[in-house]
Every structure is written in C-alpha cells, then in structure tokens.
N, C-alpha and C positions, 0 to 999 in steps of 0.2 A: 639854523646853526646847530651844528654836534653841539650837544653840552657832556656828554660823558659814552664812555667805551669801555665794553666787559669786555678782556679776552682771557680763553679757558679754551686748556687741549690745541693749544697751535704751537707750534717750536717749541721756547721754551718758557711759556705760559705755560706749566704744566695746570697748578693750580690757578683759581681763579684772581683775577687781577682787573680793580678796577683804577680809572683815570677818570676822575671827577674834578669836576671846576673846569674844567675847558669853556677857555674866551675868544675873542676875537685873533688875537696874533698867540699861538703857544710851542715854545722854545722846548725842546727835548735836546738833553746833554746825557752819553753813552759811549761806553767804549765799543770797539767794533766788537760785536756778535753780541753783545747785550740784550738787544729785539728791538732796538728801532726801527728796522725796516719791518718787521711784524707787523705794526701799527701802519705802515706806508702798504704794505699788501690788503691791509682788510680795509682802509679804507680806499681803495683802486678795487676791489673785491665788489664793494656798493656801488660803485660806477659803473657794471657791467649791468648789462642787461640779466631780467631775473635766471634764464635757460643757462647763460654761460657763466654764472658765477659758482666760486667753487665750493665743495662741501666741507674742505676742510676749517672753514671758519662756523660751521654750524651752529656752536657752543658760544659763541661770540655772538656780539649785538651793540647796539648803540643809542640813544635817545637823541631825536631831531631832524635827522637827512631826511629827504622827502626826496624821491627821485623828480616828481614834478616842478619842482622850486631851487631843486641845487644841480650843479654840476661840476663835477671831482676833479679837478686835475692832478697827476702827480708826476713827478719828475725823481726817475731812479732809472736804473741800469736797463730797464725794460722800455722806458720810454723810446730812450737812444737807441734800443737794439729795433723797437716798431717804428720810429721815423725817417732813421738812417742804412742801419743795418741792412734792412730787409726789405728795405724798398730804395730806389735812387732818384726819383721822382717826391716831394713834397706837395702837401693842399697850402692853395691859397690861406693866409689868415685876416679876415675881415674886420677892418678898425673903423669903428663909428665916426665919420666926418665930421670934425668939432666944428667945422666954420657954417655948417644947419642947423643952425637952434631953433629955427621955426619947424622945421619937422621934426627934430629931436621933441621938444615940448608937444606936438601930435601926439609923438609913437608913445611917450609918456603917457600923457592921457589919456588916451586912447588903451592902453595898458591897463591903465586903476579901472577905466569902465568894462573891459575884458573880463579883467579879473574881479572884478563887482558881480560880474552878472555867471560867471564860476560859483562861483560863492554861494549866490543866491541859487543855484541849481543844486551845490552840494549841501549847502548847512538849511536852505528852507523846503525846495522843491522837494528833493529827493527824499528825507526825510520824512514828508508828508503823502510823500506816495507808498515808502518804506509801511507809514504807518497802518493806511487803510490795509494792503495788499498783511501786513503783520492782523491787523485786527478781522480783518476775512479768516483769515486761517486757522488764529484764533476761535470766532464762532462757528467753525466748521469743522472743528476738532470739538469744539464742545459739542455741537447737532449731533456727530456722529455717536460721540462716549453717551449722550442722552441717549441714543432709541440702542444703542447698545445695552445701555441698564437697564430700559426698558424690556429689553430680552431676556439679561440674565434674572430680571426679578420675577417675569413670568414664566422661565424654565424651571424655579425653585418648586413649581405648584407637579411638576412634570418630570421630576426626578430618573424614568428609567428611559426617557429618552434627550436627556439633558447632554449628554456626553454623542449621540449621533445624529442630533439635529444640526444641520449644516450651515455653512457659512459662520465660522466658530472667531473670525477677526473681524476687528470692529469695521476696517473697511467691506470688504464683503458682506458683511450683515448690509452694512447701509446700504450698500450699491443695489443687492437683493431688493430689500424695501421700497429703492426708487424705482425697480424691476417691476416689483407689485402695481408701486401708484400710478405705471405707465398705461396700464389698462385700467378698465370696471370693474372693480372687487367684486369678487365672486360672492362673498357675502360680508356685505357692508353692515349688515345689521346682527351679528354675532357678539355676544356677551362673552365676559369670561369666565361667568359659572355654565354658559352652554360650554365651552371649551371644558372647564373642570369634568363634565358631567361625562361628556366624550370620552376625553382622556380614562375615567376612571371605568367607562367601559371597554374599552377597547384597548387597555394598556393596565391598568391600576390593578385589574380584580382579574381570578382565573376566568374568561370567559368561555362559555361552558355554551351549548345549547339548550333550549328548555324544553323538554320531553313532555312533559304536564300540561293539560288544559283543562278549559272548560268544556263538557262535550255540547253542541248547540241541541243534539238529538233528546238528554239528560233534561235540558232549561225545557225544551218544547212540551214534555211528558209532564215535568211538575207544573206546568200552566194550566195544563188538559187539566190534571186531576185539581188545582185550582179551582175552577168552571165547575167540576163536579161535585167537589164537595161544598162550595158556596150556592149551590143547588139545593142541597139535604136543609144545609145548617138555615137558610130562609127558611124552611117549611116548619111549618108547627106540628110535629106528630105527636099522637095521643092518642091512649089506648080504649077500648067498647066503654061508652059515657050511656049503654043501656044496663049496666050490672050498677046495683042498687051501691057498691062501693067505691062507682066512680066519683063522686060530687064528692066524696071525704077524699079522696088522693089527693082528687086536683084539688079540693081545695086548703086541702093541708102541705101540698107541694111535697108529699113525699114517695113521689114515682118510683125515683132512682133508686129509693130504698126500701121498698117494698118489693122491687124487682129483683134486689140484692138478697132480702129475705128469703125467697121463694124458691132461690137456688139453693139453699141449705135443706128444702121440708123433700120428703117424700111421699111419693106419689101411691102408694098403696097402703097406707096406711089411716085407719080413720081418726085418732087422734093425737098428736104430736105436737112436743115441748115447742115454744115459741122461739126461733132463736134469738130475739131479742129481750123478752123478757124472764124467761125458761121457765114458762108456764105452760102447763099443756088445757093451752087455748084455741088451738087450728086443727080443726075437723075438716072431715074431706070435704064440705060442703064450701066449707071458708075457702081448701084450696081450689074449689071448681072455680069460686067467682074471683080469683085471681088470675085464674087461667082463661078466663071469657074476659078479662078487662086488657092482658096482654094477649090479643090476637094474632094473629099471623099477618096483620097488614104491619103493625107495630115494631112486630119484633123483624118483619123483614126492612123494616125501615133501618134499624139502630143496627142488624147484623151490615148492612150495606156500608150502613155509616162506620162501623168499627172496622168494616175492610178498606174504605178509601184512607181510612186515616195508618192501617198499617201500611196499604202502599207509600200513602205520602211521606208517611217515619223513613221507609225505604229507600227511596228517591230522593231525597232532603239529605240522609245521611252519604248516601252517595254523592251526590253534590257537595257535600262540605268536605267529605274524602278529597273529592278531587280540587277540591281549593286550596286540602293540605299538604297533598302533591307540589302543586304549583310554589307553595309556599314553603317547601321543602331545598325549592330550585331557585325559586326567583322571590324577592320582597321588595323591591326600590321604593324606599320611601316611606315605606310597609302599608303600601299599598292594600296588598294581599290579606294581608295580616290584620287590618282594618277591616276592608270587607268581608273575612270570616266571618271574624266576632258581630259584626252586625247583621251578619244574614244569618248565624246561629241563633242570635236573638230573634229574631225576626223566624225562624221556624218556629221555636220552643215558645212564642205568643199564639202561632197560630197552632197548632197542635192544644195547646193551652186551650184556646178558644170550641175545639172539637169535644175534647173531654169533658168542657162545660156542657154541649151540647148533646151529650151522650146523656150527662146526670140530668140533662131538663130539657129534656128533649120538643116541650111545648116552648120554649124559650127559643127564638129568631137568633140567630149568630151567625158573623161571617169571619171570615179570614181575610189579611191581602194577600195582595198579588207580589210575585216576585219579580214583575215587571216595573216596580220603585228601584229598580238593583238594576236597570236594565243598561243603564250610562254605565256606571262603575264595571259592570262585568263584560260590556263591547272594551271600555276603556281598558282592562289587563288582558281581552284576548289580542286588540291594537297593537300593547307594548311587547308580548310575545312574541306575535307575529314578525314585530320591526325588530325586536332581540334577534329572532331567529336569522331573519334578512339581514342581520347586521351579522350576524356568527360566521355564515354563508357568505358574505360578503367581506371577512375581516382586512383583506390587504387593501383592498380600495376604498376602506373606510378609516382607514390607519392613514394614506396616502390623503384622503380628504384632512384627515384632523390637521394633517402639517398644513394644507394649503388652507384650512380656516386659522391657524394660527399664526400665518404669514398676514391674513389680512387683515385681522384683527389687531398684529403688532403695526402693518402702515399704517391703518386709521389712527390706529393712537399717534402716531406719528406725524400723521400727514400735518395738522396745525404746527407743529416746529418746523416743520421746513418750510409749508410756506411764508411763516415769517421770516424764516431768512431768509428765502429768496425774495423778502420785500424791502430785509433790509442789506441783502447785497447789490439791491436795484440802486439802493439810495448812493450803495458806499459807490458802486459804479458813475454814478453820476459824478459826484467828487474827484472820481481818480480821473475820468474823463479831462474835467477841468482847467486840472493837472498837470494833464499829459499836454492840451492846448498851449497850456503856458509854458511848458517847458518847451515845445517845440517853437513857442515864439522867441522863446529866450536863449536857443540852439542857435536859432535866424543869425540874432543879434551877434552872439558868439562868433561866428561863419565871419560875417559881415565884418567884424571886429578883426578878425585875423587877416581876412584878405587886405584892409587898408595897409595894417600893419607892413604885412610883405612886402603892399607895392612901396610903401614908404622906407622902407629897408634898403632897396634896390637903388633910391636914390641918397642913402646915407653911409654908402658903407663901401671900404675898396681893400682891396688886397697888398696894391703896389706900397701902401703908406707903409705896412710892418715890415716888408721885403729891405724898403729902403732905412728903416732904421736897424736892422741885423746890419747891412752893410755898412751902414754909419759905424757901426760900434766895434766891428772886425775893423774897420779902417786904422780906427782911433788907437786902437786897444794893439797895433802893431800886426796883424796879420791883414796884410796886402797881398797875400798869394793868392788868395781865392774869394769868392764872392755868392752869394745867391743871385741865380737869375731868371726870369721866366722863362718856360720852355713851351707849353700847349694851353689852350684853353680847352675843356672839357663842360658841355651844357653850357657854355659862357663862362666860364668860373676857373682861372687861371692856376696853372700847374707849373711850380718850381723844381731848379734842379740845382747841386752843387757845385760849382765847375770855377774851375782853374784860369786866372786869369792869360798868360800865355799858351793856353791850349784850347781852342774851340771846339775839338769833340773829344774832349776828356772824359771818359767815362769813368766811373762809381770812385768818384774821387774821395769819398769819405772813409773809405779802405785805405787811402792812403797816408791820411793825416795820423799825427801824433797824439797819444791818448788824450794828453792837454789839449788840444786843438779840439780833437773829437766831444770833448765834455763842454766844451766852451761854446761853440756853433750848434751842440745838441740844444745848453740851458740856455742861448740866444732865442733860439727855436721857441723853446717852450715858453720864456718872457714876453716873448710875444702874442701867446695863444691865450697868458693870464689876463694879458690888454683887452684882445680880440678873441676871435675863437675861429673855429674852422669850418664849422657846420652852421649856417645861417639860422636854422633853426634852433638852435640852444641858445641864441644869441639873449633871449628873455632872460636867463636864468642865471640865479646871484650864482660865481664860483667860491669853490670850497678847494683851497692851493694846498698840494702838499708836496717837500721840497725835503727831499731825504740824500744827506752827505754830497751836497754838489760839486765841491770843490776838488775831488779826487783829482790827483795829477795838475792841477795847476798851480801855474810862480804865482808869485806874492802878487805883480801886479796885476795879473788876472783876476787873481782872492779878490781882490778888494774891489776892480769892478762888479764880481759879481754878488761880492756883496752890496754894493751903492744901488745893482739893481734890486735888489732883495727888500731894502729899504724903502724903495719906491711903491712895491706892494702892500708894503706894511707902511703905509707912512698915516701919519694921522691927520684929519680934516683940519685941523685946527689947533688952536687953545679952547680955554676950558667954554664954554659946556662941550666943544667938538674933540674934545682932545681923546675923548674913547671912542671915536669915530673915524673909520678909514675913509681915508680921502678917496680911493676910490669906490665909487659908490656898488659897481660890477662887482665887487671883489665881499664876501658874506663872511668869509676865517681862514685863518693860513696857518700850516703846520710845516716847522721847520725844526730838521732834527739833523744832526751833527756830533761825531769822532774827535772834530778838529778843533781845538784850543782858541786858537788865536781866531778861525772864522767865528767861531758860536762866540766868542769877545767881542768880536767887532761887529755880527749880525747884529746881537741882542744889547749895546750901550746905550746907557744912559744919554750921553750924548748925540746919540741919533732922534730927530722926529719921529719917532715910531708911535703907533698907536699906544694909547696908556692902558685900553683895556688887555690885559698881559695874562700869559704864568709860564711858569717854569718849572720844568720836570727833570729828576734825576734819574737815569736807568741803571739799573747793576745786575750782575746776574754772579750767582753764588752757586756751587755744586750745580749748576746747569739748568738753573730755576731763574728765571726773571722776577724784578722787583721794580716798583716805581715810586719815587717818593713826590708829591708837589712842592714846591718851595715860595710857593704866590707868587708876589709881584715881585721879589726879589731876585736878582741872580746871586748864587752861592757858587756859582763856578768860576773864582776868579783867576786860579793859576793850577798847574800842575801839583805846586809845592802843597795849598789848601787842597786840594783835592786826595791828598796822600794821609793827610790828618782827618779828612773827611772820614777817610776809609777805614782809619783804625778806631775812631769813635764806632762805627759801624760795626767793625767785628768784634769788638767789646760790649756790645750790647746784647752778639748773637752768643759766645760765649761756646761755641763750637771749636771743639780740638779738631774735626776735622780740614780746618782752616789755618793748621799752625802754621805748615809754610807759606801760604801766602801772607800772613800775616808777618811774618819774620822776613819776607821780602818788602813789606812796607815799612816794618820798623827800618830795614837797615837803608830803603833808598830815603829815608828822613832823616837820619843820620848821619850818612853823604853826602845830600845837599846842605845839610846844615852847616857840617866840616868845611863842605868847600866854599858856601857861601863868605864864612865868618872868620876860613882861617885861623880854625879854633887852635888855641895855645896850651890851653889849661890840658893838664895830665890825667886822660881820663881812665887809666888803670887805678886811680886811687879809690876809683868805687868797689875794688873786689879785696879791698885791703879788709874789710869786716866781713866778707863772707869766706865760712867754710866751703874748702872743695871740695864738700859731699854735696853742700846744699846745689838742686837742681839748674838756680840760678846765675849757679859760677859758669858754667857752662855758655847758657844765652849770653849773660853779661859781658865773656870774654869775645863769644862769637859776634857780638856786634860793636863791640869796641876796636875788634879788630878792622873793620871796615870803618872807620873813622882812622887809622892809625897805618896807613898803607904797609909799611913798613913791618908792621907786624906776624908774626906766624902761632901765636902761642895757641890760636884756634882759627881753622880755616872753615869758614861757612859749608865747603861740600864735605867736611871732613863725614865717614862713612856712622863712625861714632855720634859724632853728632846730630845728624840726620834722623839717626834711629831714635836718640833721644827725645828729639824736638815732638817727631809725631804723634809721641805719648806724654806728651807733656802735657800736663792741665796748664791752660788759655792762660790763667790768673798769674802764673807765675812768668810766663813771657811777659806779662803788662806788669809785671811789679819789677823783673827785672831794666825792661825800659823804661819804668817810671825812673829807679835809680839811678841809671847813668846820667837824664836829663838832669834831674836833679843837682847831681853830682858836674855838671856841664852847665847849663842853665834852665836854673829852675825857675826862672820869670819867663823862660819862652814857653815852656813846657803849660803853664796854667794858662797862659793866656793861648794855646792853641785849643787846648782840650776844654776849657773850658768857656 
C-alpha cells in the first residue's frame, strides 16, 4: 500500500509537496485545476512499465508500490480515450468463479507456498549468495591492495626507478605477479639486500668502470723475491772467526756495530780517534783485523741482502700503489681499504724482520709470504672483474634487476594468494550449495505457477462481467445499446460496442453522448476493478484510482455510479473488520472530485465504507498547489462552509496579492447569507462611524452594496475601486467584513470563523 507521495516540479507542484497519512480509501476534494489529476498521472505514471514511463515526474516518488505486488488502475480521460476512442474492439475482463471454492482454496494456497518459497529465494537464498560473491571480492580487493603495498614499500628502497617501474595499478601489478607465479621463478632464492646491493650498483651510485688492478705479473715477482730473501735470512753469515777479534764480536754481539764503526775510520792513516769513544785508539793494525774479520764472503752476503730488500721496498710499494689505485675507484665494503692496511702491515713486518737481519746477520730470520693475501686479493680481482662485466653489460643487468625484483615481489606474495585460493575453494563450495538450492526452489516456484494457471483456466470467464455491464445499462435506462462478443483471440474472447437495432453498426462510441460515453467507459473500468484483463496480473492486490468520474452525468446516473464506488470501498465488516475492505483483490483506492454533491455522497457517513479513511483538501493559490489532510473527518460539507473555509485561509496567508479574490469571497458570503436569511436589518448603519477617508468606507460600502441589490452608492467593478482594493493591506478588508457581520450578525460571524 502507498503510504505517502512527494511531488515537486510537475504542474503546479512547483515547490515540494508532500501527502502523508494515506489509508486504505482517500478522498481528495479540489476545484478543477487545483492538481488532482496530477496525483492521478503520477500514479498511472508507476503502472507503466519502467522504459515507458515519463520523465517528467522525476522529482517525485512515493513510499510502498511495488510493481511486483500491486497493480494501478486508474480511470480519467485517458482511460476512455485507450478503451474506447482508439480502439472499437474491447479485451475480455476475467471474474473469478465464486461457485469453485475448492479451487479458489488451491489457487490460495498454492499462492502463500509460491510466494513462501519467493521469499525464501529473495530474503534467505539470495542474500547468502549476495554475501560470499560480496565477501570474495572483498578478500580480493584486499589480496590485491596487500602485494600492492607490498610493492609500493619495496619501491621506497628504489627511488630513481619508482616512478618507471611498470604496472603502476593495483590490478595490473597483481595480474603481473600471477604472470610471474605462472612459470619457475627465475630466482627463487633472492634476498632483498641482494636486490638493495644491485640496485645501488647499477642505479644508486655513478657507475664508472674500474681502470685499477692488481697486476698478477707484480704478485708473481714479490713471491720470487720472497723465495729469495727467505734464502739469505735462514743462513747464518759470519765474518773470518780466524782473526784473534773474532770470539770478542760474536761473543759480544756487537757485528752490526763494529761494521758501523769501521765506516767512519780511514784507511791510511796509522792512528785514529775512535769514533765511538774519541780516543785515538785504532791503529792500522786494529784496522787490518777488522778488515780480515769482514771478508768478501761476508760483506757479499749483507750487500746481496741489502739489494733484495731494496727490491722488495720496491715491489711492495708498488703493489700498495696499485691497491691505492683500486681504492681510488672502487672500496665496497672497504674491502680494499682493509686489505691495504693489512698487507702494509704485513710488508713493514717483513722488511722489519730483514733489517734485523742485516744488524745480526748470524741470527736465522724469515719473512712470510704474500701468499696469506692470496683469497682476499683473487677475491677484489673477482669483484672487478664482475664490476667491469656488469659496467659492460649495464642495460641487461638493469633489465635483470627488474625481473629479480618481479620475483622476489611474487614470492613474497605467492603465500597470500594461495591462501585465497584456499579459501575461495571453500567459499565456492558454499555458493555451490546455494545455487543447488535455489535451483530446487526455481523447480518448485515453475511447478507452483504452472498449477496455478491451469487452475485459473477453470476458475475464471469473461462472459460474467460482459453481462453485468449489460445488467446495469439496462437498469440504469440505456437500452439502446449493449456489449457483445465479437472474436475469440488465443481462446480469449474479444468485445465490441453495438447498437441494439443495428447489427453491423460500427464505432458506435463516437456516437453516443458525453454522459453515455463517461458511464459505459466507468461501467468498463468497474469491472476491470472486479476482474482484470490480463490473466496474469490476476495475483496482484489492485491499487484503484478514480479521478472526477461523474463529468457530464444526471443525477441518476451520479448516484449509480456512486453506489458502484461504494462497492469498492465497502468494508468487510464491523469492528475489528470495519478497517478492512470487503474485497480482499482491492489493496487502496483513490478517489478525487470537483463535484459537491458526488464527493457528499461518495464519502458519507452513512455509507458502509471502509473506516480506515482520510481526507484531503486541494487548493491552489497564484498557480502553486497546496494540500491540507483533514483525517477521518470530512470538512467539505457545502459550498457555503467551503467559502468560509477559504477566507480563514487567505487570512492566515495575509497576501494583498489576493485582494480580489478574497473580496470575491467575502461578497459571495454575503449573498448567500442576504439571500438565505432575507436579511432585514439596515446594513448601511455600519458606515455611519466611519470617516470617508478611512480606507474601509470604501470596502464596507463595496460589499454592502451587494447585500442591498438595489443599491449604487459603490459598484464592485467601479474603476476607483478596483485600483484601490489591489493596494490595500489584506487587514483592513478583514476588519471591514468583520464590521458589517457584526453589524448584521455577529453570532454568525464567530461561530463560522471560529
């Protein structure tokens, strides 16, 4: 059931306007053009299928219709013009066979288990299949944004290739990824400090070639002279042990410095200051047996020795040259920079250990080898070498780091996704389930419908509505013409209008009188509110709407079609049924009317009518609609209250642009009253206290005059007056027809207004 309706932006809805409280029967009272048919377009508007329906109710809406559960009818000028007008031919209208109650109680039933097992497809099935296929998409929107973060947190490390590493949207990353895990990673076992390490060669740091090395020609010479001088420094040399001064050197250990001595004395002179104690102690005799203890085997020993050791200073310093080279270019790690300083040491020991060698030359000494250095110095010619091979090789090594950083990103990846795909096995299974079920429950649905139909087929005829139309044109004095079948179509019988002495009378509804034509139209349509026309709607509650029917027909027409009106709205019962339409097809009816005496006689108290009610007032003011509800009450009981209606109304709005119409309702109140009441009393004695400055001499006389036929002292069209009125503040019209009442009867006056 509608419970309420916006409309905004249609006619003269300009602004929004709502109608709330809608019941089961609701009475709409309006003068013509007000916008009652407004309301009868938009809802005929919702009966159209969704393609054909118009845009100009856009702005508008309603709460409750369900197109699946209701169906519209409405009866206005468009009806008669699609039933009659524009076709001469009518459809069969299909009336439920009330003498099969044993199938009616099937199709019933049959119906609640239908729509049971609807139900259960839209409020449990669907919902639960809604949910997995929602919660899949869910975890796979999250899988995705994870190996997304996953990228953008390892691009941070990777800065000058962050912005043209590809696949930059989170689906395309992913899809890349499953790209990956579709084959054998190429390197499954890659870190991401190997990646850092890459990166900063081949991207991070200016990469340069390395020009520097170790020469291997360099290493091979300082090993030789190794061998060589670890030759010397084993031997024990010692100088002629037959000169009577040998036993005091060696056994005073002081070779080195005796030898050191000897270089200061000369050699032609016989006796000379000692340079050690600077005594002239050493006679040529003393230098002879210095000179016979350092022989020629001696001193060619220690010269040998003092040349290998400058070579080796030589060679050593060259080598560390070229390690400060290298280390100039290259240090990763500082590598380089480590092994200097320890192979510097490591010269400056052995060298160390020669100069011992030299001062005690009977003393055994060796040096190592530089062959302890032999790892570390293959290991920096290695990383040069692969530097260089990587320098020489940068765009295919630039091209690897991206394909190691694809793999490295699916591994990390690959455990999230195969847990989804373990737990979209699961959710699959589920939806499976599901889907069984609901295709058993389609089964049932099928099976459901098909009884229904055939059950239909023996419940349901056309002829019965055909012949109560005719009933009621009979009754109702029109015996000119008739409904009568004309074809059957698929089985399903086709009406036509025709004239009782003419049997091929054609488009006889062109011929009849408006009143005839309105009456056989809402014949027509009372019947469709019974039955319906289309078999298949035949399930669905209707929703009746019934806009100004009575145009052009006599009284006793009126009143038939009011008693059918009643019918539709009639109520099941007394009380607790009394807010329940007797017919149970029929779900709310809207019924809206111009006409006085029909919307009295529709909407009376004294009619069975359903009690769940309301009533609505229409008005429309400078070209704007308005709607008031008035509940269960009617407030529309005459013309006369309807005039008082309206001036309580324009006194509230307080609008001078409303002076003449409001001057047209004081004076037709004033009229009826005169005429009603045969008023006697002298109603000029109200202007006997007002000055004929004051503005409301004017009104006063202008509508005293219309009480007073006779009179002329102010004529309503007078040109003066007109001009006045429309400037006149509102307040003073309402105080001058407060006065006259007053002055006339003021017990009518309060008891209308108030």
């Amino acid at each position: 059931m509608i419970t309420n309706i916006k409309l905004k932006g249609i006619s003269s809805y300009k602004n929004e306007v709502m109608i709330d409280d809608l019941k089961k029967v609701n009475f709409f009272f309006g003068k013509n053009g007000s916008g009652k048919s407004t309301i009868a377009k938009f809802l005929y508007n919702l009966s159209l299928e969704e393609i054909l329906r118009s845009t100009d109710f856009n702005n508008c809406s309603q709460t409750g219709y369900l197109d699946d559960n209701y169906d519209i009818l409405v009866f206005d000028e468009k009806f008669t013009e699609k039933n009659f007008i524009k076709k001469d031919i009518q459809n069969g209208i299909f009336s439920l066979n009330q003498g099969n109650e044993t199938i009616d109680t099937l199709i019933e039933n049959e119906n609640i288990f239908l729509q049971q097992n609807i139900d259960y497809l839209k409020d449990i099935l669907q919902p639960k299949k809604d949910k997995i296929t929602q919660d899949d998409k869910v975890n796979f929107d999250k899988l995705k944004k994870e190996c997304f973060e996953d990228r953008k947190n390892a691009l941070q490390f990777f800065l000058k290739i962050k912005d043209s590493f590809p696949y930059k949207q989170i689906q395309n990353n992913f899809d890349k990824i499953l790209n990956v895990l579709s084959n054998p990673l190429s390197n499954d076992n890659i870190t991401f400090e190997d990646l850092i390490d890459a990166y900063k060669r081949y991207f991070d740091n200016e990469f340069v070639k390395i020009n520097s090395n170790i020469s291997r020609e360099l290493y091979s010479k300082i090993r030789k002279q190794e061998v060589e001088l670890n030759k010397l420094l084993n031997e024990v040399i010692i100088g002629n042990n037959d000169v009577d001064i040998a036993k005091m050197i060696n056994d005073l250990g002081i070779r080195n410095w005796v030898s050191t001595g000897i270089s200061f004395l000369k050699q032609d002179e016989d006796l000379q200051i000692c340079p050690f104690c600077q005594k002239e102690t050493v006679d040529a005799e003393l230098i002879d047996k210095f000179e016979n203890y350092f022989d020629e085997n001696y001193k060619n020993k220690i010269s040998e020795l003092e040349k290998l050791k400058t070579d080796y200073i030589s060679n050593t310093s060259l080598f560390l040259q070229e390690l400060k080279s290298i280390l100039g270019e290259f240090n990763e790690k500082n590598i380089v920079s480590n092994l200097y300083d320890s192979i510097k040491t490591f010269f400056d020991e052995n060298i160390e250990q020669i100069d011992l060698k030299i001062k005690d030359s009977n003393v055994r000494k060796e040096i190592k080898s530089l062959v302890n250095f032999k790892i570390e110095i293959s290991n920096i010619k290695k990383i040069i070498k692969k530097h260089n091979d990587d320098f020489n090789n940068i765009d295919s090594n630039r091209k690897q780091f991206e394909i190691d950083l694809w793999c490295y990103l699916a591994r990390e990846s690959r455990e999230k996704i195969n847990q989804y795909h373990i737990e979209k096995y699961n959710c699959a299974i589920d939806y499976f389930f599901e889907l069984n079920a609901e295709n058993y429950i389609n089964s049932l649905i099928s099976e459901s419908k098909e009884k229904i139909e055939q059950w239909k087929t023996e419940t349901v005829t056309t002829q019965e509505a055909i012949s109560n139309i005719n009933t009621i044109l009979v009754n109702s004095g029109f015996d000119g013409f008739l409904i009568d079948e004309k074809e059957k179509v698929n089985n399903i019988s086709q009406y036509y209008l025709k004239r009782i002495d003419d049997e091929n009378s054609n488009n006889v509804f062109k011929t009849l009188s408006e009143g005839e034509k309105n009456f056989i139209s809402f014949l027509y349509f009372y019947q469709l509110c019974l039955g319906t026309d289309n078999i298949d709607r035949s399930s669905k509650k209707k929703i009746i709407v019934i806009d100004d029917p009575v145009s052009s027909l006599d009284s006793q027409v009126l009143f038939i079609v009011t008693t059918l009106i009643h019918q539709l709205i009639a109520k099941k019962g007394n009380k607790p049924d009394h807010k329940i339409l007797r017919n149970s097809n029929i779900q709310q009816v809207f019924i809206m009317s111009h006409n006085l005496y029909f919307f009295k006689e529709v909407s009376s108290d004294f009619r069975p009518i359903c009690y769940d009610k309301t009533f609505f007032q229409i008005t429309k003011t400078k070209n704007e609609s308005s709607i008031i509800c008035t509940g269960d009450k009617n407030e529309i009981l005459n013309d006369y209250t309807l005039l008082w209606n309206s001036l309580k109304t324009f006194k509230e709005k307080n609008d001078s642009e409303l002076n003449v119409s409001l001057c047209n309702i004081m004076r037709r109140i004033l009229e009826s009253y005169a005429n009603f009441t045969r008023l006697g009393k002298d109603s000029w004695g109200t202007l006997s206290n007002i000055s004929i400055t004051d503005p409301r001499y004017y009104i006063c006389s202008a509508l005293i005059s219309e009480i007073n036929d006779g009179s002329h002292k102010v004529s309503p069209l007078d040109e003066m007056f007109y001009q006045r009125i429309i400037n006149e503040v509102p307040e003073n019209l309402f105080n001058a027809f407060e006065m006259i009442f007053r002055e006339i009867a003021e017990p009518h006056y309060e008891a209308m207004m108030n």
